[in-house]
PyMOL CGO cylinders between C-alpha atoms (Angstrom):
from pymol import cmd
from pymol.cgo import CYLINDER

trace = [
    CYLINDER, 141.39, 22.22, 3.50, 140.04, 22.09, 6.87, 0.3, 1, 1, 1, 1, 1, 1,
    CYLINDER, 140.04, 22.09, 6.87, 142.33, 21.59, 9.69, 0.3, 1, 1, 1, 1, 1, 1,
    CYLINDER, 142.33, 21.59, 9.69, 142.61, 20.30, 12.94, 0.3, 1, 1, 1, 1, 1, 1,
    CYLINDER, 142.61, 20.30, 12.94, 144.34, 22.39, 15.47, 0.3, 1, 1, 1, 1, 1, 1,
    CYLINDER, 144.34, 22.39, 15.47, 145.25, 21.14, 18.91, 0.3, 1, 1, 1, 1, 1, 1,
    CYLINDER, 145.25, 21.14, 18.91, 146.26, 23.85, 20.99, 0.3, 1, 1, 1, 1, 1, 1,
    CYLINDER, 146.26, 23.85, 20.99, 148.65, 25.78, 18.57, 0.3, 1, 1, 1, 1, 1, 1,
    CYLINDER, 148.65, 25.78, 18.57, 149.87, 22.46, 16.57, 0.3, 1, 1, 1, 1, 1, 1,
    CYLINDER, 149.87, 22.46, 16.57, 148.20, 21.02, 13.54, 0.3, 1, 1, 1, 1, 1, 1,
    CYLINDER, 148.20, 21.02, 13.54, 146.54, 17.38, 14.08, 0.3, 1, 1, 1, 1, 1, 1,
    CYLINDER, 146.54, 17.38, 14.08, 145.45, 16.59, 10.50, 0.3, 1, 1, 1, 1, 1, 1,
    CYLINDER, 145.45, 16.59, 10.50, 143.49, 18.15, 7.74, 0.3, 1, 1, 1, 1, 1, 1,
    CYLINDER, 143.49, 18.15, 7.74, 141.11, 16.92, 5.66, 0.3, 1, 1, 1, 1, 1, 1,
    CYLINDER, 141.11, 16.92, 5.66, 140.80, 17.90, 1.83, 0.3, 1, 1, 1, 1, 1, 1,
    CYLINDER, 140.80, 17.90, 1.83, 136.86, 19.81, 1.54, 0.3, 1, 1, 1, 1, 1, 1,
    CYLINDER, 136.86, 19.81, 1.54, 137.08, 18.52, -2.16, 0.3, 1, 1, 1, 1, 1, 1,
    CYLINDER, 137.08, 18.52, -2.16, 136.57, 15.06, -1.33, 0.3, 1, 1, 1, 1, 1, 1,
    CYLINDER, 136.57, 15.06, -1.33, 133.21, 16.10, 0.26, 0.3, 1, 1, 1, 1, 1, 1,
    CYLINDER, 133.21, 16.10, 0.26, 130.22, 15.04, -1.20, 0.3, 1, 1, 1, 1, 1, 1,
    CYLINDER, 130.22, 15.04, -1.20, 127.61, 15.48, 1.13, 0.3, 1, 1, 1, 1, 1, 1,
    CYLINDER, 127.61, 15.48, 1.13, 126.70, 17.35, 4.05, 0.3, 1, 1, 1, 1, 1, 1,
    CYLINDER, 126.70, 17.35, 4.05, 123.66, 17.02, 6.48, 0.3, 1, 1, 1, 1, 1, 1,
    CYLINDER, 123.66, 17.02, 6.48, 122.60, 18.71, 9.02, 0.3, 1, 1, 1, 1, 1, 1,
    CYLINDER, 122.60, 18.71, 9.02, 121.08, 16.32, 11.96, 0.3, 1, 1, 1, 1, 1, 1,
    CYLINDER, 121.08, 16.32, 11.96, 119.50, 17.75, 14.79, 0.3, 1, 1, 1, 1, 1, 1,
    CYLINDER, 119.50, 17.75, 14.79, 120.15, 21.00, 15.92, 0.3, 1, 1, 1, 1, 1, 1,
    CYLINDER, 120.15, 21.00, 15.92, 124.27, 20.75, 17.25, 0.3, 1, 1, 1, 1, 1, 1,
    CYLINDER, 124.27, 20.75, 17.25, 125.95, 18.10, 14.84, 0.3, 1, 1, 1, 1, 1, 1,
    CYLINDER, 125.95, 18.10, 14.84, 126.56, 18.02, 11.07, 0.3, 1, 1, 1, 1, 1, 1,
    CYLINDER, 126.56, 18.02, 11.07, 128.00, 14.93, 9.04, 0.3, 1, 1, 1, 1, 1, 1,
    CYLINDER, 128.00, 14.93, 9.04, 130.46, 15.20, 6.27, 0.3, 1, 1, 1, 1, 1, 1,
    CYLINDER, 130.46, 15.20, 6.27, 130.36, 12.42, 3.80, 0.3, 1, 1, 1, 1, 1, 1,
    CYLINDER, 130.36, 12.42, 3.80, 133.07, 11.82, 1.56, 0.3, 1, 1, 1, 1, 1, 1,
    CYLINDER, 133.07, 11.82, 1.56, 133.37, 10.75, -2.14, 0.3, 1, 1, 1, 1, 1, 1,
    CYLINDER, 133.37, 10.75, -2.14, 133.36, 7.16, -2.71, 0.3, 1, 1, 1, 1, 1, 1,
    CYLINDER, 133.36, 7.16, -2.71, 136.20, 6.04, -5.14, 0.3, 1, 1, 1, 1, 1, 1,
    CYLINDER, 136.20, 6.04, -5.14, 134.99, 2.84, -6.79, 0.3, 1, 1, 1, 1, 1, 1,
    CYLINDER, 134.99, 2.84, -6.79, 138.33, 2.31, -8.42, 0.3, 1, 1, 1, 1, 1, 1,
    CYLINDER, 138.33, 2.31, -8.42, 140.78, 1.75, -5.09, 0.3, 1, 1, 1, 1, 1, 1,
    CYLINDER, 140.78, 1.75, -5.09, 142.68, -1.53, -5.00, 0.3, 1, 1, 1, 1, 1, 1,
    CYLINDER, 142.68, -1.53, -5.00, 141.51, -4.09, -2.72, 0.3, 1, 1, 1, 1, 1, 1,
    CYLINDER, 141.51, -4.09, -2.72, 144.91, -3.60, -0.86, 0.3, 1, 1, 1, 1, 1, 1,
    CYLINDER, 144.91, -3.60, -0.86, 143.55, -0.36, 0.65, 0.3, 1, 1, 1, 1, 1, 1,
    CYLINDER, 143.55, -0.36, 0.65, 141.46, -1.50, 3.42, 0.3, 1, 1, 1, 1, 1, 1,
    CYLINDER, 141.46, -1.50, 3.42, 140.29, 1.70, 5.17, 0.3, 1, 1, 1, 1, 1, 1,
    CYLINDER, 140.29, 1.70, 5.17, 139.14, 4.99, 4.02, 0.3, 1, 1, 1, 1, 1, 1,
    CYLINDER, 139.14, 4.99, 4.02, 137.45, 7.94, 5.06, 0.3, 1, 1, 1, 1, 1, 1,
    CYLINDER, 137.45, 7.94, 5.06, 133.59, 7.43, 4.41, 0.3, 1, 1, 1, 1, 1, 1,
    CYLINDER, 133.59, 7.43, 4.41, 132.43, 10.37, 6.46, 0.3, 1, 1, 1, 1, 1, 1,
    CYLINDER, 132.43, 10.37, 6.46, 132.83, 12.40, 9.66, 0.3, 1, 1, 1, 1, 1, 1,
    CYLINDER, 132.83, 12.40, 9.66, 130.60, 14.10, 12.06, 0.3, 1, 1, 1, 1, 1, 1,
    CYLINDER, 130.60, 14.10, 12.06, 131.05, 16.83, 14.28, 0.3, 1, 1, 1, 1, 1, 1,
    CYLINDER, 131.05, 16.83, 14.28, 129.07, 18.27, 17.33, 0.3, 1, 1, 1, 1, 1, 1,
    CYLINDER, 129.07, 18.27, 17.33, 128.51, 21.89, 17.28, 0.3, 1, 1, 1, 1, 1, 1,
    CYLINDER, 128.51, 21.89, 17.28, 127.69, 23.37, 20.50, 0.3, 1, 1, 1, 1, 1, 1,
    CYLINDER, 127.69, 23.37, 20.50, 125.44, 26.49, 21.36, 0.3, 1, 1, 1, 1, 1, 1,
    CYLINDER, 125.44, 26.49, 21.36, 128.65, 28.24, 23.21, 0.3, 1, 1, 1, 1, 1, 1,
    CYLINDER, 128.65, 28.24, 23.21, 130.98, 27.96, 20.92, 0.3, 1, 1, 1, 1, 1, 1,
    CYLINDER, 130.98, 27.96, 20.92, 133.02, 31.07, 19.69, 0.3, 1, 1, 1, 1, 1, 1,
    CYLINDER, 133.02, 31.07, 19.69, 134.23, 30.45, 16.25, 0.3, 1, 1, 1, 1, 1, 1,
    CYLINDER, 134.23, 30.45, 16.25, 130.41, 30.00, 14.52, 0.3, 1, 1, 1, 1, 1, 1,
    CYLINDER, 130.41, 30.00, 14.52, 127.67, 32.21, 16.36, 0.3, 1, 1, 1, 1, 1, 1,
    CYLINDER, 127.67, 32.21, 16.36, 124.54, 31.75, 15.09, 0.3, 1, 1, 1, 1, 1, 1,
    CYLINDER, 124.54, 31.75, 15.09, 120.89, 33.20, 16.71, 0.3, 1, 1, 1, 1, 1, 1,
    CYLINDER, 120.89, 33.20, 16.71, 117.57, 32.33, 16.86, 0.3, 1, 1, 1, 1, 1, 1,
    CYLINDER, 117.57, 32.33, 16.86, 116.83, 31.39, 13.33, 0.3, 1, 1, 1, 1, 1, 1,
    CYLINDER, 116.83, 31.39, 13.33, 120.12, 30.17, 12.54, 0.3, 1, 1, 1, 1, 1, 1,
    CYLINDER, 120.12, 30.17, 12.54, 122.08, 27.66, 15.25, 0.3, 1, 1, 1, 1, 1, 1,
    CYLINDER, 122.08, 27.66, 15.25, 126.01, 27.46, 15.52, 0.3, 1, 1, 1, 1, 1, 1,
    CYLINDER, 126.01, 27.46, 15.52, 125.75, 23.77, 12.96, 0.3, 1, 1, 1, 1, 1, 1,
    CYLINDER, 125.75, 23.77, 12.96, 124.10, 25.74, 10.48, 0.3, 1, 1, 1, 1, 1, 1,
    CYLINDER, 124.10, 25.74, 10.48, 126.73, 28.28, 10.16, 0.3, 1, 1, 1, 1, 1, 1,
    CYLINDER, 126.73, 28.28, 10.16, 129.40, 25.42, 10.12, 0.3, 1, 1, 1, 1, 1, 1,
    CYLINDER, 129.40, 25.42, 10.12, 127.66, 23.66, 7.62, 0.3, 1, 1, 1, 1, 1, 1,
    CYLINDER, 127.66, 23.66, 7.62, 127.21, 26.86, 5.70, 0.3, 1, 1, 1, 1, 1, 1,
    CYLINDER, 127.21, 26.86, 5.70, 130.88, 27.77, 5.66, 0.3, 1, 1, 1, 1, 1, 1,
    CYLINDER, 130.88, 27.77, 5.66, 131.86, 23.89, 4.89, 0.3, 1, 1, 1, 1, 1, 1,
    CYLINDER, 131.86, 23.89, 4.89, 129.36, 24.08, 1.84, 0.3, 1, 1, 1, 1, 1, 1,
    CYLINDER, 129.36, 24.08, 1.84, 130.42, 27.36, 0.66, 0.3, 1, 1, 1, 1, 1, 1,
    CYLINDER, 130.42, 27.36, 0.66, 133.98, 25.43, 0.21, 0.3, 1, 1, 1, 1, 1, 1,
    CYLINDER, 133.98, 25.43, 0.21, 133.37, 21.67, -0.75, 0.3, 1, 1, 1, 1, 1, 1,
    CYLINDER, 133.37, 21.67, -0.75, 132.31, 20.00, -3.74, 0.3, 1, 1, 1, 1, 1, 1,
    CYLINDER, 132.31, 20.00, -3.74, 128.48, 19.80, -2.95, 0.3, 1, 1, 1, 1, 1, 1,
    CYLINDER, 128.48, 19.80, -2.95, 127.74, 23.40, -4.55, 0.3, 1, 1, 1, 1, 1, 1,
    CYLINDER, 127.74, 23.40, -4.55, 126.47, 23.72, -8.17, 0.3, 1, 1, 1, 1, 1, 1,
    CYLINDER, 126.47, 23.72, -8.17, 130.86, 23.91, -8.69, 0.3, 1, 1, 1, 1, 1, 1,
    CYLINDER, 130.86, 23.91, -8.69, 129.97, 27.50, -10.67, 0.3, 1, 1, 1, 1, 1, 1,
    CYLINDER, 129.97, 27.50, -10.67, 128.00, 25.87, -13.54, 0.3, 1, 1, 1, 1, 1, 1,
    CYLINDER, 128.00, 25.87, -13.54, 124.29, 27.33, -13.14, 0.3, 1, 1, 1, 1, 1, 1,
    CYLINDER, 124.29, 27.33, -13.14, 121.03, 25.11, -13.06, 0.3, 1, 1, 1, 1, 1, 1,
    CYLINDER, 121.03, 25.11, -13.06, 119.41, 24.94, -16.89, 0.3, 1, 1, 1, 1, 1, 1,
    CYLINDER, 119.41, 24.94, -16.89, 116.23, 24.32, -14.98, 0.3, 1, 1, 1, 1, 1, 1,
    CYLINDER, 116.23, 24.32, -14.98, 114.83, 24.26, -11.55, 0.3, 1, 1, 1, 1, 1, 1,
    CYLINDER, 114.83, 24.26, -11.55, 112.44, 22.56, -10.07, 0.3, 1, 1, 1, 1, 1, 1,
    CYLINDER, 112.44, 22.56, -10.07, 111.31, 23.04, -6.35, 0.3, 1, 1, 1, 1, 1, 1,
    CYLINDER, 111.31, 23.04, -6.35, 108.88, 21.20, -3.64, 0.3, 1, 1, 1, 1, 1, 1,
    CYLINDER, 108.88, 21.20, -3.64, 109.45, 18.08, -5.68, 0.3, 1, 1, 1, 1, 1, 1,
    CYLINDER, 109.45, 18.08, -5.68, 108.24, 14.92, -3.60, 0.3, 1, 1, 1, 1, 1, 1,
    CYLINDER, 108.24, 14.92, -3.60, 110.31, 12.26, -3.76, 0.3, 1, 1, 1, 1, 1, 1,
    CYLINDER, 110.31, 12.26, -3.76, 109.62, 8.95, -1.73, 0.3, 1, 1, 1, 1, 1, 1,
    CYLINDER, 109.62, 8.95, -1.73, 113.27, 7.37, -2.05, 0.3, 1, 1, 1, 1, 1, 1,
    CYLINDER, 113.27, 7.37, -2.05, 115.28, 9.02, -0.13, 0.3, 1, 1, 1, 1, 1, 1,
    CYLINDER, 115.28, 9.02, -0.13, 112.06, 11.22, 1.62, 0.3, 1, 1, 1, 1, 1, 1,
    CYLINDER, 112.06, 11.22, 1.62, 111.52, 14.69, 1.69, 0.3, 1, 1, 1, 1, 1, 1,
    CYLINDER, 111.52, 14.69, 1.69, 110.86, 17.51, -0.43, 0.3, 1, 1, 1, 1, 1, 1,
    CYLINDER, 110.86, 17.51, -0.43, 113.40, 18.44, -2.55, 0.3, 1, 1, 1, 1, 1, 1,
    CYLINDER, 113.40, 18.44, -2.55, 114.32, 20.96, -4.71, 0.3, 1, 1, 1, 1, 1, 1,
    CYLINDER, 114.32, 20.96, -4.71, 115.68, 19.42, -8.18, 0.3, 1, 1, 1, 1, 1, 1,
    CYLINDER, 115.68, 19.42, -8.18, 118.21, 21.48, -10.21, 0.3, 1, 1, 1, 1, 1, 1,
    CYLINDER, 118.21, 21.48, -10.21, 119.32, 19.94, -13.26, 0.3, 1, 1, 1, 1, 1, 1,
    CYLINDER, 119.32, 19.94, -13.26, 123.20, 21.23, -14.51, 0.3, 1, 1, 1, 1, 1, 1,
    CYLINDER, 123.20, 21.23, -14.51, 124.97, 20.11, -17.90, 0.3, 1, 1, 1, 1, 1, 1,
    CYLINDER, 124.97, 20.11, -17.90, 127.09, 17.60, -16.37, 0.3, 1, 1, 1, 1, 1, 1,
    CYLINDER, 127.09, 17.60, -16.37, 124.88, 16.81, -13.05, 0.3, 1, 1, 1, 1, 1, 1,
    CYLINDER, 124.88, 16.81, -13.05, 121.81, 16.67, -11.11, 0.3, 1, 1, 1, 1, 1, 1,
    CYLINDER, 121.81, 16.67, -11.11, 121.39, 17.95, -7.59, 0.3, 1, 1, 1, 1, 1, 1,
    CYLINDER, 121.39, 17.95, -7.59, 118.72, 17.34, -4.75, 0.3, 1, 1, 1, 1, 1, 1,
    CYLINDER, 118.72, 17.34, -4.75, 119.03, 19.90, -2.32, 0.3, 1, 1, 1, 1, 1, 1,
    CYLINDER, 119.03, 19.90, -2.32, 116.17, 19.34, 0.67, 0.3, 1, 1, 1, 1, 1, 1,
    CYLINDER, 116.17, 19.34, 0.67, 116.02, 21.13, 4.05, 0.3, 1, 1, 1, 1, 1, 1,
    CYLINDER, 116.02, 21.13, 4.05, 119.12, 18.50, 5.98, 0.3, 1, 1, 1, 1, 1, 1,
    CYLINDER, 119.12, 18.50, 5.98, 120.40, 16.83, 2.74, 0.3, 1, 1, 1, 1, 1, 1,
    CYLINDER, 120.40, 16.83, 2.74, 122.20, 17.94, -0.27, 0.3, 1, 1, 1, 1, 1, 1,
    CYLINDER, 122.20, 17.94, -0.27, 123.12, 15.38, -3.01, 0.3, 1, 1, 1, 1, 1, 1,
    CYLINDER, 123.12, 15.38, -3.01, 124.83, 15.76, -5.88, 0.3, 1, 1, 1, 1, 1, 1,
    CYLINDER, 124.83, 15.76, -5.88, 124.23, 13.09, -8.81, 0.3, 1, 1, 1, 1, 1, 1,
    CYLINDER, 124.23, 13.09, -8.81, 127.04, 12.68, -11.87, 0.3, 1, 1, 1, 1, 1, 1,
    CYLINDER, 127.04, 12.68, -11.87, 125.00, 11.95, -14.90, 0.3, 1, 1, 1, 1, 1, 1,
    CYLINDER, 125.00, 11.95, -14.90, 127.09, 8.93, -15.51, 0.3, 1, 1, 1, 1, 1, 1,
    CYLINDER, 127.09, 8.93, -15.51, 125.61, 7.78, -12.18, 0.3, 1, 1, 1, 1, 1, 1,
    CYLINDER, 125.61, 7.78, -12.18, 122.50, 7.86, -13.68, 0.3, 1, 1, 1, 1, 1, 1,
    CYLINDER, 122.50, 7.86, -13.68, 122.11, 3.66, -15.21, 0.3, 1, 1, 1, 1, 1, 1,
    CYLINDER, 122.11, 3.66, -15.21, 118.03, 4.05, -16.30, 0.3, 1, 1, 1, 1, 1, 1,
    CYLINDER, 118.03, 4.05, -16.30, 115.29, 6.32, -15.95, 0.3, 1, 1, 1, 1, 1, 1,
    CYLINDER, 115.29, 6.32, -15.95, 111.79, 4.92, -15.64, 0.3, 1, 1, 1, 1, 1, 1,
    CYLINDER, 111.79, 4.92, -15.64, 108.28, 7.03, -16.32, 0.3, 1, 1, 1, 1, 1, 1,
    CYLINDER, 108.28, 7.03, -16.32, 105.35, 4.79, -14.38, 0.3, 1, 1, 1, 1, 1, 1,
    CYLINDER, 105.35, 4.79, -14.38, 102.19, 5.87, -14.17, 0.3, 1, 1, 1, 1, 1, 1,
    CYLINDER, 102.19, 5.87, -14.17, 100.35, 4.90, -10.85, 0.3, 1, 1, 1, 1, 1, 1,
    CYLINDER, 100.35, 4.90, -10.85, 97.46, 2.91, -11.60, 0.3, 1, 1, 1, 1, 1, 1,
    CYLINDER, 97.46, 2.91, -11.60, 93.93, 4.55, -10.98, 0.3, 1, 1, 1, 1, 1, 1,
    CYLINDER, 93.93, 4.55, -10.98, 95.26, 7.75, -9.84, 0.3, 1, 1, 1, 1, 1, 1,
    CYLINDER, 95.26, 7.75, -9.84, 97.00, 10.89, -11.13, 0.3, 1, 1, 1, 1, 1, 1,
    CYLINDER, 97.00, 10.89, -11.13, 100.08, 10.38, -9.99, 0.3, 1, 1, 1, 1, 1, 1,
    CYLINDER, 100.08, 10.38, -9.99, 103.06, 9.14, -12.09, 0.3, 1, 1, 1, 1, 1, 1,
    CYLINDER, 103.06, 9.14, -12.09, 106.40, 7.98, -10.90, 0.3, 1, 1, 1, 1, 1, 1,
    CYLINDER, 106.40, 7.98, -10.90, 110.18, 9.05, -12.22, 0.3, 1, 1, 1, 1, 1, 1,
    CYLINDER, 110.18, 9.05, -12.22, 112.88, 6.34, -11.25, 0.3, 1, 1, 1, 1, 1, 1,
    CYLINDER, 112.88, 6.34, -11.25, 116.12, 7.10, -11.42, 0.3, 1, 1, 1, 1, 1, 1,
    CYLINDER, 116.12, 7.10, -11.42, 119.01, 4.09, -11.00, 0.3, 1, 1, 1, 1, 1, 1,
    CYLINDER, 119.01, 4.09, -11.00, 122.12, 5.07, -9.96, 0.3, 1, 1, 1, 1, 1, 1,
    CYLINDER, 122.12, 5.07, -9.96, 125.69, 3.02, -9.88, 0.3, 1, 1, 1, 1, 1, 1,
    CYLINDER, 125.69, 3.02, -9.88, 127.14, 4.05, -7.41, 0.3, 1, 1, 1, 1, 1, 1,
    CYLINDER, 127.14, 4.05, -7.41, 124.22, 4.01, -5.11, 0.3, 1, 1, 1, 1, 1, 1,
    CYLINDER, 124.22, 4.01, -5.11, 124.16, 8.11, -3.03, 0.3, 1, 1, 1, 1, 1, 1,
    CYLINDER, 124.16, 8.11, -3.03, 124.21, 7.90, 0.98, 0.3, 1, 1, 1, 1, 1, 1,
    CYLINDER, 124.21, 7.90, 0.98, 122.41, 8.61, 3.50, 0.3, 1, 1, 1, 1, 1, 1,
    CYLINDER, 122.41, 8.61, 3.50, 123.83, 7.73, 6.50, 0.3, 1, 1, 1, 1, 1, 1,
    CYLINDER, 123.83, 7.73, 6.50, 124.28, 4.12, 7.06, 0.3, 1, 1, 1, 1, 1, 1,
    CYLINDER, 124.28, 4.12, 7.06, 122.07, 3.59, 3.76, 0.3, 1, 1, 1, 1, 1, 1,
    CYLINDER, 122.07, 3.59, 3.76, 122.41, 3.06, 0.72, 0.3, 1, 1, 1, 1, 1, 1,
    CYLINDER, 122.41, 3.06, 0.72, 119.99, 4.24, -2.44, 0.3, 1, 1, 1, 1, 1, 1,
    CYLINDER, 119.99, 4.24, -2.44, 120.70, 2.53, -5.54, 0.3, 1, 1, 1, 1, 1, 1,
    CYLINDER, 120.70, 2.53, -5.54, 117.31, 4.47, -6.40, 0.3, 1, 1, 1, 1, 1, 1,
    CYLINDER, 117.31, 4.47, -6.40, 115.58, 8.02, -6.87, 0.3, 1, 1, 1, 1, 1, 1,
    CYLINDER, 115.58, 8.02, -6.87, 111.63, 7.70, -6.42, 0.3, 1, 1, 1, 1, 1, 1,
    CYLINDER, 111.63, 7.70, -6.42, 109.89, 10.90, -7.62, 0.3, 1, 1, 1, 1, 1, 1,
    CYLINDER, 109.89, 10.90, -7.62, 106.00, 11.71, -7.52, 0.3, 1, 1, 1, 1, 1, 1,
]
cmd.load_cgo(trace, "trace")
């Protein structure tokens, strides 16, 4: 749990299990993002889709230095505690400085018996195989390069956006 302390009382806590995602943006804030549950009724009407918190340099509780600012540390600590880790199952196979155009950056691809993960430098998603609706192989015409399309249901986040797709080179 992570808790909210006002002065010496206890404003609310938040469950880290229902986080799926972390990023890191800029140098002083870092966004939670919460699971999506697909099967609430339509009676609820809000729910927690993610958070983000500003880290400053002088803060106390998570020194960092040079290489390493104060949001890093927080977001280290959240992630060694939420549900965005490989959840103690280890990667059958690995595979790093992967391009991938949709959402971009270069990410590292690990590949687990039950999931898939794309960990890049801000951005860390974890991928249910039964998220996974196709898989496409197209090769680009008149070049070497060939294209891996993954559709997912439910689309992962990014922010405000959604990606119903994965587009690898």
């Amino acid at each position: 749990m992570l808790a909210f302390m006002m002065g010496s009382k206890q404003a609310f806590e938040v469950s880290l299990a229902d986080v799926s995602q972390t990023n890191l943006q800029g140098k002083n804030d870092v966004i939670l993002e919460f699971h999506v549950d697909d099967t609430t009724g339509a009676n609820e009407k809000d729910s927690l889709m993610e958070m983000s918190f500003h880290v400053p340099n002088s803060n106390t509780q998570f020194v960092g230095d040079e290489n390493r600012p104060p949001a890093q540390v927080f977001r280290d600590k959240i992630m060694s505690m939420a549900d965005v880790g490989a959840g103690g199952e280890d990667a059958v196979v690995t595979f790093d400085g992967i391009a991938i155009l949709t959402p971009r950056g270069r990410y590292s691809v690990e590949l687990h018996l039950s999931f898939l993960r794309l960990q890049g430098q801000a951005n860390d998603f974890k991928i249910q195989y039964s998220s996974v609706v196709r898989l496409f192989l197209l090769p680009k015409s008149n070049q070497p390069h060939t294209f891996v399309i993954i559709s997912l249901d439910p689309p992962i986040r990014k922010g405000q956006t959604l990606y119903p797709h994965i587009v690898m080179q």
